[in-house]
N, C-alpha and C positions, 0 to 999 in steps of 0.2 A: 244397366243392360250391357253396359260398352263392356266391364269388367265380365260380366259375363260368358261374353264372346269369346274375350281372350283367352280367360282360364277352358273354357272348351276346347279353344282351338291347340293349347298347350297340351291338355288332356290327350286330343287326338295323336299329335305328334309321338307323342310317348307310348301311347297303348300301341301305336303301329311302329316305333322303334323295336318295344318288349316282343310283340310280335315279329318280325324280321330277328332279331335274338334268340328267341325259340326256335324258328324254323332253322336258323343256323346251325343250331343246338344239334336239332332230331335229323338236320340233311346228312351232315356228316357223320361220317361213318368210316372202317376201319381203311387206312391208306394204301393203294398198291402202286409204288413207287415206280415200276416197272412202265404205266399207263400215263405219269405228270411227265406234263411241256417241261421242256427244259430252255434254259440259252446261258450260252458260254460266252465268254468275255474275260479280256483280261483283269486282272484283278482292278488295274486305276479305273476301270472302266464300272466295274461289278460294285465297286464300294461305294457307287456315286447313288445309287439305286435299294443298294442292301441296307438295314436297319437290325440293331440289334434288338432281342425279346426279352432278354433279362439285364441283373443287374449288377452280378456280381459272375468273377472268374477266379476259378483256382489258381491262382500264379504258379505253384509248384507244379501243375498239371501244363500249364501251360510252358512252362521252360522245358517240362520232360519232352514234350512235341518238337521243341523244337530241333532236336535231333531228325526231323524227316525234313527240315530246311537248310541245310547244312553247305547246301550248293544250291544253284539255278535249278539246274538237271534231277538230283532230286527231289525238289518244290514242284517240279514240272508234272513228274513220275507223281510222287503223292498226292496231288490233286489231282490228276487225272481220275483216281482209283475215289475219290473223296466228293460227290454230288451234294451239293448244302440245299437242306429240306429248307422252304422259304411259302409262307403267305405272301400273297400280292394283296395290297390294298390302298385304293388311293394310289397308284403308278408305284408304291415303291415293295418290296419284297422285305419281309419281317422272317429272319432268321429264326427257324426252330429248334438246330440241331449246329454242331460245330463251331460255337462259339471259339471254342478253344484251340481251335484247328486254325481260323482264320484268323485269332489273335497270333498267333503265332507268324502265320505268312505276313503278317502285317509288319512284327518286331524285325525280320527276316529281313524284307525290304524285295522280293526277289514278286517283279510283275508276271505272274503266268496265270496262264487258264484256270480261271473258275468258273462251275456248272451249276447255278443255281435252278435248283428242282422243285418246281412250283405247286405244291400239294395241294391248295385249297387256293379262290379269289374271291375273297368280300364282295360286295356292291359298295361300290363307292360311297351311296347314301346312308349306309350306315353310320352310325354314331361312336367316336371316338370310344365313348365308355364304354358304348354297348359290343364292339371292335375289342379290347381289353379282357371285356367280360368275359367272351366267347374264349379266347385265349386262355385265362387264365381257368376257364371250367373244363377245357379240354386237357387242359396241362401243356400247353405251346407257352406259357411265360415262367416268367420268375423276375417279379416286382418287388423284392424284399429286402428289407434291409440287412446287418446280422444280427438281429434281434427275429427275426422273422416276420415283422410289422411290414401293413403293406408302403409303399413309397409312392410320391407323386409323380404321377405319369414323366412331370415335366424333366424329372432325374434321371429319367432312364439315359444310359449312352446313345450319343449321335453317333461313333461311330470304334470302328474294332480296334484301335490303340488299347493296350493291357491297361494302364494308367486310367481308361476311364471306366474303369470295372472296378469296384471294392475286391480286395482281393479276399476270396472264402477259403479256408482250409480247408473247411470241413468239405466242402465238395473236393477239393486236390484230394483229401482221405479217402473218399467213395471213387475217386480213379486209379488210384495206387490198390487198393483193395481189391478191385480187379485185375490188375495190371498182376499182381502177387499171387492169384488163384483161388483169392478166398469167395468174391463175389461173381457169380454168372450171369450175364447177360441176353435175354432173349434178341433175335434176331430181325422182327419187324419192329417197323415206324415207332409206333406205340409202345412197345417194351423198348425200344431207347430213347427216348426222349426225356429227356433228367433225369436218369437213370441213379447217374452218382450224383446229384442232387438229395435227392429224394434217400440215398444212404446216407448221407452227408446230412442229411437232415437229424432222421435216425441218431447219427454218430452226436451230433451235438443235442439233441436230448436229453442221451445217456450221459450227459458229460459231470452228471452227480448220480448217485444210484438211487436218485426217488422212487422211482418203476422197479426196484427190485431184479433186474436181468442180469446185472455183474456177478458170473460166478462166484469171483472174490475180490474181499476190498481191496486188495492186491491190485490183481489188474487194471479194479479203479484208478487206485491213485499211481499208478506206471501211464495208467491212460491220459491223466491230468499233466505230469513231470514231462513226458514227450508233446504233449501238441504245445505246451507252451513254449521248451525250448525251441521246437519247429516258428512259431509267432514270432520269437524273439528273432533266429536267423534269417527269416523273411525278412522282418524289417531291418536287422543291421547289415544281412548281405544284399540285400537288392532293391528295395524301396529306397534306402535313402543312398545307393552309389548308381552311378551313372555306368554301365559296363555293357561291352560289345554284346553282341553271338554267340560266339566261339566262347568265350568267359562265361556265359550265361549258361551254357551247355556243360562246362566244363565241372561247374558247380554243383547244375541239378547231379549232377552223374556221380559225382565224387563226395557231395553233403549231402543232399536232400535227399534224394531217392536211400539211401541207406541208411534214414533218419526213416521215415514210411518205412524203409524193411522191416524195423524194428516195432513202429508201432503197427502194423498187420498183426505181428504176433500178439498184442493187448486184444486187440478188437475181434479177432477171427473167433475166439468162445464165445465171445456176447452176441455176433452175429447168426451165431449157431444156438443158440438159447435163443434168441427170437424165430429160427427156421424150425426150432420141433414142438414151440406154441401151436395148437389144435386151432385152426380155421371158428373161428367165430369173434366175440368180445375183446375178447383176452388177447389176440392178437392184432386187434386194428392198433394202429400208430395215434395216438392224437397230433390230431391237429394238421393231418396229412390228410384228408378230405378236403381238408378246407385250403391250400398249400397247392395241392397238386391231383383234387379230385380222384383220390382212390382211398381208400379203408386201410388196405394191408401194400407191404413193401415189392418192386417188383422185382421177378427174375428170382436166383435160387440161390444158397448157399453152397459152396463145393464141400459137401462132409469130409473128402479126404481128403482135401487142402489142409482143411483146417484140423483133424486128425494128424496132417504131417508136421504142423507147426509145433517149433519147440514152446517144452513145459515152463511156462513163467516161473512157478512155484518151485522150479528144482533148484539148488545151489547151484547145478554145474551149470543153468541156462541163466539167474542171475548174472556171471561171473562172462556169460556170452556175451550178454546186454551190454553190459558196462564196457566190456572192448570195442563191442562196437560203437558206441555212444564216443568213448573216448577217441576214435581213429577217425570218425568226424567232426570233432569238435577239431583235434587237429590238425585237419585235413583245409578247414574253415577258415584258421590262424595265419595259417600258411598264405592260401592265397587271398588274403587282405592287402 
């Protein structure tokens, strides 16, 4: 009878957990940023309370940032303009949005105002899992490894140092991608919220043509030969040296970002082959329901972007690539 009691009383706990999970579920509803509490505070002050929701950051994305910390003044300026969407829960605020923004002010070192924008607040009583849960069926997390297997809560980063994020390309891909004009981005809460995540997902899918979307093998294997060299200069320009700011800046500007120029041009047809897929089967994503709770990819492709982008297949745009490739490879040597 003892046993009895227990498992009932276990029982209870849970059915009223799943319930408070549901209603969480069905309360929320679409964000209007304009109407969440805010509070400002300097950054030593903000990072003691902030928590991060994912797990992984684009390093190349995030060096490109770092050109708006370049000074106090403008670290001041840019966050001003820059309110970081956050869950409170349990006293402390779970970053939604800007990971990569406040990695950055972090690598920077420069203390100024940050405006954390308070969009939703748990009940305390909720349950870690059931906290997660909600998260991760809205699309407020990313618990993943680079595998895309989910990860144990207890891995996630304590706090926004770059080093304790796995570094993802393939998300740095989905921000250069727009950064370049290919990808467009809607303008509420909800359409940005892992935005380039969620392309970056995409992007390393295709990263074999099982699904058939690669115009041509071409582009495939141009698409393979660049993100690896990109891997390779990740880790021998910047994981394994120790280097300022300013160097750090100097780099994304002068390697990295014109290693992404190059490969936008692979990716911009195949993201265009999945924008003129007809709304139904044929165009949900797998495995992107379950990832980031939606079917199909968000925001749009820019057709005349990717219309303007030079022909992979021509000899004269061959013959482009390769100088470009070369005069960052170069460029790499140099400042080692």
């Amino acid at each position: 009878m003892h046993t009895d009691k227990i498992v009932s009383k276990l029982n209870a706990v849970l059915n009223k957990d799943d319930q408070k999970k549901s209603s969480n579920k069905d309360s929320i509803g679409n964000i209007d940023e304009e109407l969440c509490p805010t509070k400002t505070k300097p950054w030593s002050e903000i990072k003691k309370i902030a928590k991060p929701s994912q797990t992984a950051c684009g390093w190349d994305w995030t060096f490109y940032k770092l050109s708006n910390f370049s000074s106090e003044e403008n670290a001041r300026e840019y966050m001003a303009i820059k309110p970081v969407p956050a869950v409170k829960y349990r006293g402390y605020y779970y970053v939604v949005d800007h990971h990569h923004t406040l990695a950055a002010l972090e690598l920077a070192g420069w203390d100024v105002d940050v405006t954390l924008e308070e969009i939703y607040e748990f009940e305390d009583d909720l349950s870690e899992e059931a906290f997660w849960g909600i998260m991760e069926g809205k699309g407020w997390s990313f618990c993943r490894d680079e595998s895309y297997k989910r990860i144990d809560l207890k891995d996630l980063p304590e706090n926004f140092e770059l080093s304790s994020f796995r570094n993802d390309v393939f998300r740095s891909l989905g921000g250069f991608a727009r950064k370049f004009g290919v990808l467009k981005r809607g303008k509420s809460l909800e359409e940005r919220l892992f935005f380039e995540f969620q392309w970056g997902y995409f992007f390393w899918l295709h990263r074999s043509d099982k699904y058939g979307l690669w115009p041509s093998a071409e582009l495939s294997r141009g698409f393979d030969r660049l993100m690896t060299m990109i891997e390779n200069t990740d880790q021998d320009e910047y994981i394994d040296k120790r280097r300022d700011v300013t160097d750090m800046i100097e780099l994304s500007e002068r390697v990295l970002q014109p290693l992404y120029s190059v490969l936008v041009q692979y990716i911009g047809p195949l993201a265009a082959t999945y924008d003129q897929l007809p709304t139904g089967e044929t165009k949900k994503v797998p495995g992107l329901k379950t990832l980031f709770g939606r079917d199909y990819l968000p925001g749009a492709v820019n057709e005349t972007a990717v219309q303007g982008l030079i022909h992979i297949n021509s000899l004269k745009n061959k013959k482009v690539v390769k100088k470009v490739l070369k005069e960052a490879t170069e460029k790499s040597m140099d400042d080692v």
